[in-house]
C-alpha positions as CSV (number, residue, x, y, z in Angstrom):
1,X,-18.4,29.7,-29.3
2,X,-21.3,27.1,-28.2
3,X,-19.8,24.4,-29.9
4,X,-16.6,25.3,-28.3
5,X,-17.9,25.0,-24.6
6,X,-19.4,21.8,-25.6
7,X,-16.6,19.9,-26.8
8,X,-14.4,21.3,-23.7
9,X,-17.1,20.4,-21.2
10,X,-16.6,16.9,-22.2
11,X,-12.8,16.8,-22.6
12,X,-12.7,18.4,-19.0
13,X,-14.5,16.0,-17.7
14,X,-11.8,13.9,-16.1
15,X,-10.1,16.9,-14.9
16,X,-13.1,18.0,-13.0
17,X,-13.8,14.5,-11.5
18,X,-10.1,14.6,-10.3
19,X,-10.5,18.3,-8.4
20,X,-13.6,16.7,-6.9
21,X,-11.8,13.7,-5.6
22,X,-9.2,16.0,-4.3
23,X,-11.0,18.3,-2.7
24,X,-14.1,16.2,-1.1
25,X,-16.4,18.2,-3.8
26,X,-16.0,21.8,-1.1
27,X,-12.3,23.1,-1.8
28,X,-10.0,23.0,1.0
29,X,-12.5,21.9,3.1
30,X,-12.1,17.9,3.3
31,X,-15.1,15.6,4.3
32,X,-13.3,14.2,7.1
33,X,-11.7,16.0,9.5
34,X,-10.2,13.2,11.1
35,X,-8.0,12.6,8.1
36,X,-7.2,16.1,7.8
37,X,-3.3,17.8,7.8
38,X,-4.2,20.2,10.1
39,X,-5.8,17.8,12.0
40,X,-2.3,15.0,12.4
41,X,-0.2,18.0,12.5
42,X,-2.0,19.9,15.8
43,X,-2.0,15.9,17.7
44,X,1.5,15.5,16.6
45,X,2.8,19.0,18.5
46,X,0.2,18.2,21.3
47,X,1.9,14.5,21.6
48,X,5.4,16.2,21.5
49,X,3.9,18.5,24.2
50,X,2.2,15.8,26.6
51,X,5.6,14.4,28.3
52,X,6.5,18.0,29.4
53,X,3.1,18.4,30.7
54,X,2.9,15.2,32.3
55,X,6.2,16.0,33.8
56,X,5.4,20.0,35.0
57,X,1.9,17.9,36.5
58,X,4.1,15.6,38.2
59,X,6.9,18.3,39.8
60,X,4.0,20.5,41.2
61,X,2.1,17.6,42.8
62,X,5.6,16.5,44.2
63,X,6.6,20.0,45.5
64,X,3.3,20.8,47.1
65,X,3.2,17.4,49.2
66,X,7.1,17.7,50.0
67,X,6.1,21.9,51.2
68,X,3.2,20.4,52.8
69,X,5.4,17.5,55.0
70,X,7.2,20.8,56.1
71,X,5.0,22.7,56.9
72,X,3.3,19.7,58.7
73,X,7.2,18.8,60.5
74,X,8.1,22.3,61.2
75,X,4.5,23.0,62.9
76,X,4.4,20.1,64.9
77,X,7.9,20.5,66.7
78,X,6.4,24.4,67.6
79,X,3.8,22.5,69.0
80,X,5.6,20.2,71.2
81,X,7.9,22.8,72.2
82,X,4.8,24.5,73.7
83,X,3.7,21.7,75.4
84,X,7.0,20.7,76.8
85,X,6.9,24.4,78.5
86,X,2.9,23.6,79.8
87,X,4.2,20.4,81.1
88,X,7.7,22.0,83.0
89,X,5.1,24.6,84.8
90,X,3.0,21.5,85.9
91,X,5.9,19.8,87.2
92,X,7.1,23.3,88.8
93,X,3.7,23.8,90.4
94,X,3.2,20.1,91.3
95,X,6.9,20.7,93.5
96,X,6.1,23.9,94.5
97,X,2.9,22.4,96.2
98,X,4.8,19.6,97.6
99,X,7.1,21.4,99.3
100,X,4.7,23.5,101.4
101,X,2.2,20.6,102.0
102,X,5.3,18.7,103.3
103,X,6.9,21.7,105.2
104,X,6.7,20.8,109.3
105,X,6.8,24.2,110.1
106,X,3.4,24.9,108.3
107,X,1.7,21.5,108.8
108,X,2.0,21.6,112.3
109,X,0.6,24.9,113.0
110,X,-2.3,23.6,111.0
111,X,-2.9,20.7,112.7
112,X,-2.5,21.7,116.2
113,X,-4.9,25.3,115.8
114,X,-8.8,24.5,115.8
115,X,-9.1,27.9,114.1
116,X,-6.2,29.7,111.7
117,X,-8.0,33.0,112.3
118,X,-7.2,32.6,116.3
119,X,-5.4,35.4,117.3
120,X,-3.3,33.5,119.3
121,X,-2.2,32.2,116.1
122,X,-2.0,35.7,113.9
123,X,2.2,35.5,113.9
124,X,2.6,31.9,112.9
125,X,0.1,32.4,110.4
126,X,1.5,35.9,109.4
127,X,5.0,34.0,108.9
128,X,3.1,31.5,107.0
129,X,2.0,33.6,104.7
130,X,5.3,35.5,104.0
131,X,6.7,31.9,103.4
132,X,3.7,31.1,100.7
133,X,4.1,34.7,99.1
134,X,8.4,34.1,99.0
135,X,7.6,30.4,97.9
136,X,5.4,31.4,94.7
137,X,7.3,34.3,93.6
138,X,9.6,32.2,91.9
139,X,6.9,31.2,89.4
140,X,5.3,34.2,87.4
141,X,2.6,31.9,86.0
142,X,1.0,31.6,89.6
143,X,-1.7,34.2,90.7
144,X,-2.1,33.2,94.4
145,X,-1.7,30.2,97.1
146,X,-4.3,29.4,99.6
147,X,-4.3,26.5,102.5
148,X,-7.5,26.0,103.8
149,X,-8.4,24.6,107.3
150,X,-11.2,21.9,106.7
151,X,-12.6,21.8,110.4
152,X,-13.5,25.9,110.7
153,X,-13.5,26.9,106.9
154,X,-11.1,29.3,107.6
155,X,-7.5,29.9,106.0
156,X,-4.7,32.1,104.8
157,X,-4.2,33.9,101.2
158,X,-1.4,35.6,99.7
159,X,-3.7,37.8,98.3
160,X,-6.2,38.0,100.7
161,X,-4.5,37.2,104.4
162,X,-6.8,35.7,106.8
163,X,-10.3,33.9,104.9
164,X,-13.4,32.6,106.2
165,X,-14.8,29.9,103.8
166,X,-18.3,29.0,104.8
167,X,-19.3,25.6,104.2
168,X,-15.9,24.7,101.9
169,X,-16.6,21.0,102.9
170,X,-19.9,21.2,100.3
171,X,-17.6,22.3,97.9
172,X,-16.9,19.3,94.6
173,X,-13.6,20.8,93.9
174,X,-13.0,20.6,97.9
175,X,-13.8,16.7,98.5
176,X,-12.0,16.0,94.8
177,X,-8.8,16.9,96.6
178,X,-9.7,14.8,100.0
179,X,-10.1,12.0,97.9
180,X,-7.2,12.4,95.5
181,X,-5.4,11.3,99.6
182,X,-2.3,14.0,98.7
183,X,-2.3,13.4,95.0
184,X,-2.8,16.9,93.1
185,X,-6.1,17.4,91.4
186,X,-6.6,20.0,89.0
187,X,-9.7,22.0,88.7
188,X,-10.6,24.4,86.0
189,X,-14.2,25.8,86.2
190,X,-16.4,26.8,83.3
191,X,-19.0,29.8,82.5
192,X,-21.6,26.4,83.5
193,X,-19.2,24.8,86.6
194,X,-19.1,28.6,88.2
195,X,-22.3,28.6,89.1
196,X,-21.6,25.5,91.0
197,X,-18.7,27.0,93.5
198,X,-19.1,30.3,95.9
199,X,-15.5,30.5,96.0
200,X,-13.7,29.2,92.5
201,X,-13.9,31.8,89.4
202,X,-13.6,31.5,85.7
203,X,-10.2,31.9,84.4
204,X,-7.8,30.1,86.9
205,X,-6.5,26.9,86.6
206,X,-6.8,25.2,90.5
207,X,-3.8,23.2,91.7
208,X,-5.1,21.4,95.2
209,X,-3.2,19.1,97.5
210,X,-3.7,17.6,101.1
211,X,-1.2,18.9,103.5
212,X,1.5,16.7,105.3
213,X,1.3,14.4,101.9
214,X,3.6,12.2,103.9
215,X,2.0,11.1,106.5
216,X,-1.9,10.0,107.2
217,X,-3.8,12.3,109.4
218,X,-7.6,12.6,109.5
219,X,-7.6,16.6,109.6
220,X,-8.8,18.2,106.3
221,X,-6.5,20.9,105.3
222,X,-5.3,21.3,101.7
223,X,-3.0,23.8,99.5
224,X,-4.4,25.0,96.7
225,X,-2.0,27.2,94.0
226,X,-4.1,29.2,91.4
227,X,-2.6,30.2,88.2
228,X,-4.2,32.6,85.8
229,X,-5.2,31.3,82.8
230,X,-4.1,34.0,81.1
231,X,-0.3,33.8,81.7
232,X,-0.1,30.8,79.4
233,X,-0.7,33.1,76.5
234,X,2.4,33.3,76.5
235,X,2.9,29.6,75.2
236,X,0.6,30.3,72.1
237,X,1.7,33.6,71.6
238,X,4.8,33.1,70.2
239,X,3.0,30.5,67.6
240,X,0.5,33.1,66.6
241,X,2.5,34.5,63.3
242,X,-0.7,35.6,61.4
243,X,-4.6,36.7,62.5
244,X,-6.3,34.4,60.7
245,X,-4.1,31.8,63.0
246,X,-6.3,29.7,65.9
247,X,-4.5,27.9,68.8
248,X,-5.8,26.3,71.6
249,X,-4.9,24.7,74.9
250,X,-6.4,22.0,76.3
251,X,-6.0,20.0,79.8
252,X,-7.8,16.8,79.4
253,X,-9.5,17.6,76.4
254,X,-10.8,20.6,77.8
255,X,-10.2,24.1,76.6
256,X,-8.3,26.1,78.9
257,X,-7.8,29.0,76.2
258,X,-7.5,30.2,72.5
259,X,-5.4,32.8,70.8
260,X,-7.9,33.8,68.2
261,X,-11.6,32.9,68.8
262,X,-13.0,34.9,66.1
263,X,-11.3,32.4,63.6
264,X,-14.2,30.0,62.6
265,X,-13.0,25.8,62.4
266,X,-13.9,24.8,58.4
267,X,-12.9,21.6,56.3
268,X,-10.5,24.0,54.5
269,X,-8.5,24.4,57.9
270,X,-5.4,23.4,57.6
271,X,-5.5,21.9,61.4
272,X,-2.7,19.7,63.6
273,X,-2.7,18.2,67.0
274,X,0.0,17.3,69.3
275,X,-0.4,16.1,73.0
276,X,1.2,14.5,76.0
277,X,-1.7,12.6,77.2
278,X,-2.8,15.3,80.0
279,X,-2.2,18.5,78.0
280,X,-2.7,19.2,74.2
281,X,-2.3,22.1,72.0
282,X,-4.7,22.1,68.7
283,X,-3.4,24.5,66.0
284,X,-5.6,25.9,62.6
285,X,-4.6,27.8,60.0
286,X,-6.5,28.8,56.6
287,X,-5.1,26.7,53.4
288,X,-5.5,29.1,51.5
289,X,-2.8,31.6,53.7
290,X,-0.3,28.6,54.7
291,X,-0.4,27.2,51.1
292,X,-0.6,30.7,49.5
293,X,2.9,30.4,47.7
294,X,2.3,26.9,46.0
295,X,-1.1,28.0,44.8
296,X,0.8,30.6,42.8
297,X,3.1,27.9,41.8
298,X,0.8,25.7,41.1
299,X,-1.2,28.7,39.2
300,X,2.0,29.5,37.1
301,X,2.4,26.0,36.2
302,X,-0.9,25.5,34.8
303,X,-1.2,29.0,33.2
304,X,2.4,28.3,31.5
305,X,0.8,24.6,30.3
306,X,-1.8,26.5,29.2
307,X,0.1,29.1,26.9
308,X,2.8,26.4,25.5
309,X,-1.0,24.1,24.3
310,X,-1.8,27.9,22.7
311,X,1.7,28.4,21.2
312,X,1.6,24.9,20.0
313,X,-1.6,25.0,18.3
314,X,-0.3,28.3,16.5
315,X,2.2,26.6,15.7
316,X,0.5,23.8,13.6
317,X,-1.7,26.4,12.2
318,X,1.4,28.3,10.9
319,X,3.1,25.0,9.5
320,X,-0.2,23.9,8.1
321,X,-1.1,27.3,6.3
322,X,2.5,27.0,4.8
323,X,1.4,23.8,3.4
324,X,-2.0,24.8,2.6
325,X,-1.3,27.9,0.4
326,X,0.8,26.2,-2.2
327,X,-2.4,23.4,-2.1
328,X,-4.8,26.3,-2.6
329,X,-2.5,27.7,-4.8
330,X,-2.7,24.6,-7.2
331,X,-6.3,23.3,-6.7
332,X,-7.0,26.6,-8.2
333,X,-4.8,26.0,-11.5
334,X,-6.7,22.8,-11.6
335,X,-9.9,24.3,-11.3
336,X,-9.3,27.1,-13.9
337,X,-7.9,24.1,-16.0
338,X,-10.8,21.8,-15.7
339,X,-12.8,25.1,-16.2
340,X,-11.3,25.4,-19.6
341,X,-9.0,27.9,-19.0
342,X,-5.9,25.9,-21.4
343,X,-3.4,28.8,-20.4
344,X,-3.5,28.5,-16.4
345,X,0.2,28.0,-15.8
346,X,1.2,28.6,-11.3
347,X,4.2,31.2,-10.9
348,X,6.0,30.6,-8.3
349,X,9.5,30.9,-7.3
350,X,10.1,28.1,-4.6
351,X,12.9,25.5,-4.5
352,X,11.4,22.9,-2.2
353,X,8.9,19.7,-3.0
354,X,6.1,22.1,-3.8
355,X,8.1,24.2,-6.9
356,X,8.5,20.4,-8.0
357,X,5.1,19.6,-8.5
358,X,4.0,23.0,-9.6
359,X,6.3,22.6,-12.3
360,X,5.0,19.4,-13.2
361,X,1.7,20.6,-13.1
362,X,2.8,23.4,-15.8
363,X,4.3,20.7,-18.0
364,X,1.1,18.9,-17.5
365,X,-1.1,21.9,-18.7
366,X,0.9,22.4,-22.0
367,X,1.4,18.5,-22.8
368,X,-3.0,18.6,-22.6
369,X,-3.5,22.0,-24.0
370,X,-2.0,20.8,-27.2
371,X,-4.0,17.6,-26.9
372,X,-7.4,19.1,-26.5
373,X,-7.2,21.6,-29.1
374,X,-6.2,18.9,-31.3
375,X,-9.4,16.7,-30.1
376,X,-11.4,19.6,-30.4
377,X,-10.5,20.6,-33.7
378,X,-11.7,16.9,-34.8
379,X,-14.5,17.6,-32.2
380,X,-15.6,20.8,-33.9
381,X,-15.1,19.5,-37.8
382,X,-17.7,16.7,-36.3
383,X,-20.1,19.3,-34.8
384,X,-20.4,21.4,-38.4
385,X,-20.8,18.0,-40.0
386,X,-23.8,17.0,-38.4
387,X,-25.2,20.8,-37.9
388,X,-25.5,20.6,-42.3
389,X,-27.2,17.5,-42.1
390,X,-29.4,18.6,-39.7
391,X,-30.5,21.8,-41.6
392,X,-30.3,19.4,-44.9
393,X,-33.2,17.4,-42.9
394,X,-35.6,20.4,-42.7
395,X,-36.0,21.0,-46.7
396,X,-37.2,17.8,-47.4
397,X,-39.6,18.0,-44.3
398,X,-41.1,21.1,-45.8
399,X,-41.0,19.6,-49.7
400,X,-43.4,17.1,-48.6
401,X,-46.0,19.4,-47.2
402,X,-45.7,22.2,-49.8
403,X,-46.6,19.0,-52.3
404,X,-49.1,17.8,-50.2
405,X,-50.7,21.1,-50.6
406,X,-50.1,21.5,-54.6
407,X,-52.1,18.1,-54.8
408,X,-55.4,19.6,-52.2
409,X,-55.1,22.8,-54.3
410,X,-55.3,21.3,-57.7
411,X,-57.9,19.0,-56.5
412,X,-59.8,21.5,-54.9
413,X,-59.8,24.1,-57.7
414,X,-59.1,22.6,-60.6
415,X,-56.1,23.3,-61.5
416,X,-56.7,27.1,-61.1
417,X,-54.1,29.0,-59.1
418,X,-51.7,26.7,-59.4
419,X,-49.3,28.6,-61.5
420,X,-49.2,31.4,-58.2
421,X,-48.3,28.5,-56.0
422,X,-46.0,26.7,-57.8
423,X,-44.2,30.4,-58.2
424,X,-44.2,30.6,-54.5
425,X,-42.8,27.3,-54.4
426,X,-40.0,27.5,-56.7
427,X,-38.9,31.4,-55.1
428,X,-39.2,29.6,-51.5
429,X,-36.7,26.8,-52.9
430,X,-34.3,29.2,-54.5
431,X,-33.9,31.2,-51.2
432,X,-33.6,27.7,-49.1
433,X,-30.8,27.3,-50.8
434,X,-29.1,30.4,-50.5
435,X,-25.7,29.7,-52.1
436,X,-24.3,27.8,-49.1
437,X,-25.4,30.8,-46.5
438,X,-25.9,29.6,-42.8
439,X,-27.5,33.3,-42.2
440,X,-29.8,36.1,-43.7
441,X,-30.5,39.3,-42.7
442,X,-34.4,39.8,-40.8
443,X,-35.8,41.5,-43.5
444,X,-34.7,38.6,-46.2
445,X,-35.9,36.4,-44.4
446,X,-39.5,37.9,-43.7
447,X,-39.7,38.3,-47.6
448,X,-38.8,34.5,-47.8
449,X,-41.1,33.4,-44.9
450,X,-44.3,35.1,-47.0
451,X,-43.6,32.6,-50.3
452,X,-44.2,30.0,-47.6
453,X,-47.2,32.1,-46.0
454,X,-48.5,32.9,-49.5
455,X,-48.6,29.3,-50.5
456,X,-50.3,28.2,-47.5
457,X,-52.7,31.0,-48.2
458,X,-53.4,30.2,-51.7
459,X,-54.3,26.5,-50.6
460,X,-56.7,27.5,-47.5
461,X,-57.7,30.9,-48.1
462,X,-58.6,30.9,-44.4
463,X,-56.7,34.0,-43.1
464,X,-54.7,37.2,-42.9
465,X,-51.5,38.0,-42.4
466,X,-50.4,41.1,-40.5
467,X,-46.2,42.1,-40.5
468,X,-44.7,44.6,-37.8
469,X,-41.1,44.9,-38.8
470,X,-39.6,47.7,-36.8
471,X,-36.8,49.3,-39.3
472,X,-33.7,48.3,-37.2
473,X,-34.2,44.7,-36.7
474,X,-33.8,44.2,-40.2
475,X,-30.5,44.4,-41.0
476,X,-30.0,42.0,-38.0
477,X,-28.6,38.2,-39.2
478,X,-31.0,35.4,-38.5
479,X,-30.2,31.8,-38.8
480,X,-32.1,30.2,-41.9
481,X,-34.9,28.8,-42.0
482,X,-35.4,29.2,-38.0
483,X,-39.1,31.5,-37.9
484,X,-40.9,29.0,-41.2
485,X,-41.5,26.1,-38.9
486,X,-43.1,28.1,-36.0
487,X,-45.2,29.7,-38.6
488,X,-46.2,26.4,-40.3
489,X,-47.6,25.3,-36.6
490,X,-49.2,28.6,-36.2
491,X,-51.1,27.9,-39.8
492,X,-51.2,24.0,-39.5
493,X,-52.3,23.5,-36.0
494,X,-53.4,26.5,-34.9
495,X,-55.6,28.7,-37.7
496,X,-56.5,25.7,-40.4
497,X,-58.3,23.8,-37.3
498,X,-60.3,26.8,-36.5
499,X,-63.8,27.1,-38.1
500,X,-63.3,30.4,-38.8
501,X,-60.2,30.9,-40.0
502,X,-58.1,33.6,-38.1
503,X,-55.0,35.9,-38.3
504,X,-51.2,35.4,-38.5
505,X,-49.2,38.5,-36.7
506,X,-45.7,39.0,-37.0
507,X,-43.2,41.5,-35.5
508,X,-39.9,42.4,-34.7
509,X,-38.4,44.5,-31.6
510,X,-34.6,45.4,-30.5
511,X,-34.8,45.1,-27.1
512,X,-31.0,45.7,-24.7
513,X,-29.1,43.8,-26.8
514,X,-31.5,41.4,-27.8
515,X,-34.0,40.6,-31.2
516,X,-37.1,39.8,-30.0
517,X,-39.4,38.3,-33.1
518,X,-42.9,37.7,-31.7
519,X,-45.4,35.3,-34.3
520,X,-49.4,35.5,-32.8
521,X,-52.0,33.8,-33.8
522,X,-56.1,34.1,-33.5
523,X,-56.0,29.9,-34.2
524,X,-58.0,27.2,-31.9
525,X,-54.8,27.5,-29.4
526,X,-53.0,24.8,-27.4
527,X,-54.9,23.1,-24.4
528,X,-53.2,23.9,-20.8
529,X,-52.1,20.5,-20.5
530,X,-50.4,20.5,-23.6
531,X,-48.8,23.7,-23.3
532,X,-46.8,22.7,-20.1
533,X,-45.7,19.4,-21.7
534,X,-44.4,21.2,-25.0
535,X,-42.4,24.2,-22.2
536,X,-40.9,20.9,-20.0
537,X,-39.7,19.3,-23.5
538,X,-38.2,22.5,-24.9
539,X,-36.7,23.3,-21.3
540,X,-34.1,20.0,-21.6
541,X,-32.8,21.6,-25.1
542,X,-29.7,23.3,-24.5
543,X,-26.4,23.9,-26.7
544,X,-25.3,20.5,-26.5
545,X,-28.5,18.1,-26.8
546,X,-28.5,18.8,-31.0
547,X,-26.8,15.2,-30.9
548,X,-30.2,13.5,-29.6
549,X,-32.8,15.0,-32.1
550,X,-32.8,11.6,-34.0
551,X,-34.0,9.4,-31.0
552,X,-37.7,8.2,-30.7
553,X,-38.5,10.3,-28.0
554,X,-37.8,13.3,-30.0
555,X,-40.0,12.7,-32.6
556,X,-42.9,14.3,-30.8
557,X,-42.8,18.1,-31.3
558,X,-40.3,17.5,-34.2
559,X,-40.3,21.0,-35.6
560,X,-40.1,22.8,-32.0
561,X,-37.5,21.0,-30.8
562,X,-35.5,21.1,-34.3
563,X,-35.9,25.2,-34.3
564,X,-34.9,25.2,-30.4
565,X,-32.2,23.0,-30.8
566,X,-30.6,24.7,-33.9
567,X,-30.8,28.3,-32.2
568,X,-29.6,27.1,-28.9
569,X,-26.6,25.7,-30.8
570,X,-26.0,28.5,-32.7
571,X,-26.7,31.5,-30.6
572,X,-26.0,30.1,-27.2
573,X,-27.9,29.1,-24.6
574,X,-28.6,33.1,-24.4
575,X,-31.2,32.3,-26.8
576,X,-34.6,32.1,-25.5
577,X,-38.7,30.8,-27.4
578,X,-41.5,31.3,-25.1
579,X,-44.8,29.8,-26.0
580,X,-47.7,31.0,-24.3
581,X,-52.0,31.4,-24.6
582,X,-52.6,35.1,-26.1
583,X,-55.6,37.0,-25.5
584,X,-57.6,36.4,-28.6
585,X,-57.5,32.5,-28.1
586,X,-54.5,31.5,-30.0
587,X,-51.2,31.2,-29.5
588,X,-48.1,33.5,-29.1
589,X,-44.2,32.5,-29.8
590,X,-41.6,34.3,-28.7
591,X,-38.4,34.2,-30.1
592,X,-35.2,36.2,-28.4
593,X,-31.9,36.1,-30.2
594,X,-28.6,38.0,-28.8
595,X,-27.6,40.4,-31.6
596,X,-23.5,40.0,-30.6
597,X,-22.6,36.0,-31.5
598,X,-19.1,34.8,-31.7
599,X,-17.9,33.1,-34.6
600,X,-16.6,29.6,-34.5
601,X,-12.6,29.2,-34.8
């Protein structure tokens, strides 16, 4: 069914050209991915996706700085509360201290004794002492009172009773409070500062004061009130709701104390201030602990942008693959179609635009299946036509030489053995003929290809002829008149041009399906050169060249290319001739014919 395959090649050609420009020449796969369905579809769901994202974007960023301003407010008025109650015991200390520096009872015992510890002066300094002690009570946060007498260094404690201070008037903390002139100084001494007073330890907060604030004496005695700094925990404590929490108290920008000094300041510190110009309270927390609850807001939102982007590309792949299949679905009618397949018809069952143009498609396929067979039929008659006159061409090729020869012979001999060839001849004719027969079996047409050969042997007289027929290639149908040229080039060009003569071998072979007929020669052979030129001319033969055997190029290597072309168009392109060196300096040609051939309609 060569000629079949031929003539639908070229009517599909259109058809084929159209799938390509459908699919971009790879199936579904387009060129451009920018043009793509898939592609517009997935940007249209993301587009219809963007405002809420923009929008959930928006609400979280708005939610965490409103939380933050909250947290911010809400920790800043815990802080001020805390300093309000550090500044109401400064004001109660500063009154307490201003009462017993201006009490007459105690500054004039002070100023009129030249030494407290006198024992004439052990009962007004025992009363004084009961008055400090009842004067303090009041006040939890204070640890102990104190009035020192500048002139001896001595004094009374409500801790310690009677005190000898040697040297006080050396003391910084001492002359700070003589200078202040009955203003109250504050003193709060450091790990480094406690080296620098005998008498003042780490951990108190002093409160000192001249006595009789009210009126100017020249005698050096001064109240001092000592608080421990450890009873203002209880200002931080209460702001200390988690471990990781660090608050700290500050007089003058210097630390008095911290609730958690394990806690290590960091830029992700979440850290606020507030102060009343004397004292200030410093608070830090961890971001990641105060804003623990809109992370995971802010986790969720993202995580749920994140699964609705998903969810909407699945969702484009799902509405594309419901647009795709019916696509596939018809590319591949077209491409069985254009393949030649005339009865691809799509089954389907669906209502929407897709069964539309399925079903035009269908009405398509049978408006050009009638069409094509009806070209093809013209295409075919066409074929057959010029397939006779191309077999027609080969008898007069071969009358020519065969009358050629007569003329050498009876030139040569003299007339004798011309009767023999001339009975040759005229059997070779009669079986050229062959009633109208396109075919004859192998073994007819061995006994026809030996008039040629005994012709051609008759005229030369220049070599043998040796026949290998094996017994069940020769019922087998051969084409007519395909094996006489290959052996006229074996004779011609290959034996009659060697000095000394040479051999002619023929066999025959079934080999899986195929009839192998091998013709050697012992001639002069081809040259290498040659021999690739003849292969690449006979490689561009196929079923569907026979049309282009009467242009000028192929007039070189006529009778090759006329018995390659004839079996390619009548056997297929399954049919095979191998020309090769042998290994006796001539030639071999192989011809391979498939036994099983179908018939032409």
């Amino acid at each position: 069914m060569e000629e079949r395959e031929y003539v639908l090649l070229r009517l599909f050609r259109p058809y084929r050209d159209f799938e390509h420009a459908l699919t971009g020449g790879s199936g579904m796969k387009l060129s451009n991915v920018w043009h793509s369905i898939q592609f517009k579809l997935t940007v249209s769901f993301l587009v219809i996706l963007l405002p809420l994202v923009v929008v959930s974007v928006i609400a979280n960023v708005y939610s965490q700085r409103m939380m933050y301003d909250q947290i911010t407010e809400r920790t800043r008025g815990a802080l001020l509360t805390a300093l309000e109650y550090v500044d109401q015991l400064t004001k109660n200390i500063e009154q307490q201290s201003l009462l017993i520096s201006s009490n007459p009872e105690i500054v004039n015992v002070w100023m009129e004794a030249d030494d407290p510890l006198n024992l004439q002066y052990l009962y007004d300094m025992r009363m004084i002492q009961q008055q400090l002690s009842a004067l303090i009570s009041v006040n939890p946060a204070v640890r102990e009172a104190f009035i020192v007498h500048g002139q001896s260094g001595s004094g009374i404690s409500t801790l310690q009773g009677g005190v000898k201070w040697k040297e006080i008037g050396e003391e910084q903390w001492f002359q700070d409070a003589l200078e202040a002139n009955g203003g109250l100084s504050v003193y709060m001494p450091d790990a480094a500062q406690q080296n620098e007073s005998r008498y003042l330890e780490e951990g108190y907060i002093y409160y000192a004061r001249l006595l009789d604030v009210f009126n100017s004496n020249s005698q050096d005695n001064v109240l001092v009130i000592v608080i421990d700094k450890h009873a203002l925990n209880t200002v931080v404590q209460h702001l200390q709701t988690s471990e990781h929490i660090k608050t700290s108290l500050l007089y003058l920008d210097q630390l008095v104390l911290t609730s958690n000094s394990t806690v290590q300041s960091s830029n992700n510190m979440f850290s606020i201030e507030e102060s009343n110009g004397i004292w200030s309270i410093q608070m830090e927390q961890p971001e990641s602990e105060l804003f623990k609850q809109p992370y995971y807001l802010e986790l969720m939102t993202y995580l749920i942008i994140m699964i609705s982007i998903l969810l909407a590309l699945c969702l484009a792949w799902l509405v594309y693959s419901e647009i795709s299949k019916p696509m596939r679905k018809l590319f591949g009618a077209i491409k069985l179609f254009s393949g030649g397949h005339l009865l691809a018809n799509i089954k389907h069952g669906r209502k929407d635009e897709f069964g539309l143009l399925m079903d035009a498609f269908n009405r398509m396929a049978e408006s050009q299946r009638k069409l094509i067979e009806d070209d093809y039929e013209k295409e075919l008659k066409l074929a057959r036509s010029e397939f006779s006159l191309l077999q027609s061409q080969i008898n007069p090729h071969f009358l020519y030489n065969t009358l050629d020869s007569i003329y050498s012979v009876a030139d040569k001999h003299q007339i004798k053995e011309i009767g023999e060839m001339v009975l040759n001849l005229a059997q070779f004719f009669r079986f050229s003929l062959g009633k109208g027969k396109e075919t004859f079996t192998l073994e007819e047409t061995i006994q026809h290809l030996m008039y040629y050969i005994r012709v051609q042997q008759i005229r030369t007289d220049q070599f043998t002829v040796e026949m290998d027929i094996a017994e069940d290639t020769k019922p087998i149908p051969v084409l007519k008149l395909l094996l006489q040229p290959i052996v006229e080039n074996a004779i011609v060009h290959g034996i009659c041009k060697s000095s000394y003569g040479g051999d002619l071998y023929i066999r025959s072979r079934l080999v899986d399906g195929f009839l192998k007929i091998t013709i050697e020669d012992t001639g002069c052979g081809i040259a290498d050169d040659e021999l690739t030129e003849i292969k690449q001319e006979l490689q561009k033969i196929n079923a569907h060249s026979y049309r282009y055997i009467q242009e000028k190029e192929f007039s070189k290597y006529f009778g090759l290319k006329n018995v390659v072309s004839r079996m390619k168009m009548y056997y297929g392109n399954h049919a095979e001739m191998t020309i090769d060196h042998n290994g006796m300096g001539g030639t071999r040609v192989t011809v391979t014919l498939p036994i099983e051939r179908d018939e032409p309609a």
